[in-house]
Phi, psi and omega in degrees: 000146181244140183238139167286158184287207190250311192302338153323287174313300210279358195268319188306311170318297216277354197246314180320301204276347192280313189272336199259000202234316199212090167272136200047029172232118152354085169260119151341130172293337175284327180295329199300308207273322169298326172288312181270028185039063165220155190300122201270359149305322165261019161249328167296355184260349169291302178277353135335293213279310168291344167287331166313294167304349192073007174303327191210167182221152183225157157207149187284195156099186168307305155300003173264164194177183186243106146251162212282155183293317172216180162342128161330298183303335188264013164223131202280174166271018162281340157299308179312303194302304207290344171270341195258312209263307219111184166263175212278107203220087157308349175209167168281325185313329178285329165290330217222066147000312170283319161337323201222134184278359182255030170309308190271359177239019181299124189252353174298289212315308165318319154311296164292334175307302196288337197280306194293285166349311165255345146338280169358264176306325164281341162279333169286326165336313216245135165276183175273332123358274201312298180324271175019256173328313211275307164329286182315320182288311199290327183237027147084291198246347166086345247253289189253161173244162182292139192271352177230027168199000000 
């Protein structure tokens, strides 16, 4: 089985819940992480890695919380994967050429290229807006995200 990582899933659930429920309002990671069951330990090394990306933004004190840089609709999930992951690579040959010496004779290689692409491409495809919508359609009240995926 091939897996989206956990840092992924789960960043994606904590950004979900972010756009649909306190659009422009400071939440706090502990509401975050009891409401959506995830260890608010591993949502602070997550949402590091999205304050970093420019995805959210944070402010401290009692009134803080993380909340997104910009609209849902303006932000894909491909901003999201490149901010939690890197870019998006099914082999290193495909980030770093130079990594592996059967680059240029690799029968592979062209594959994992064409595989990374529409990769790509379905994720520059898809906003944070639309999963929203997918979410909401998908559980009726819109409410919980899957706790294990």
């Amino acid at each position: 089985m091939m897996a989206v990582s956990t840092r992924i899933r789960y960043g994606l659930r904590a950004l979900i819940y972010l756009a649909r429920d306190h659009k422009e309002q400071f939440i706090p990671l502990n509401f975050i992480s009891e409401k959506e069951h995830i260890s608010q330990k591993y949502l602070e090394n997550i949402f590091t890695l999205l304050k970093k990306g420019k995805i959210v933004t944070a402010v401290r004190g009692p009134e803080g919380g993380y909340t997104l840089t910009k609209p849902p609709a303006e932000l894909t999930v491909y901003e999201i994967v490149k901010a939690l992951e890197g870019p998006i690579a099914p082999s290193k040959c495909v980030s770093d050429p130079h990594r592996c010496s059967n680059t240029g004779d690799c029968g592979t290689r062209d594959f994992w290229k064409e595989f990374q692409e529409h990769t790509e491409h379905f994720f520059k495809s898809k906003t944070l807006s639309e999963v929203v919508g997918q979410v909401h359609k998908g559980n009726g009240d819109g409410k919980k995200t899957c706790l294990y995926g």
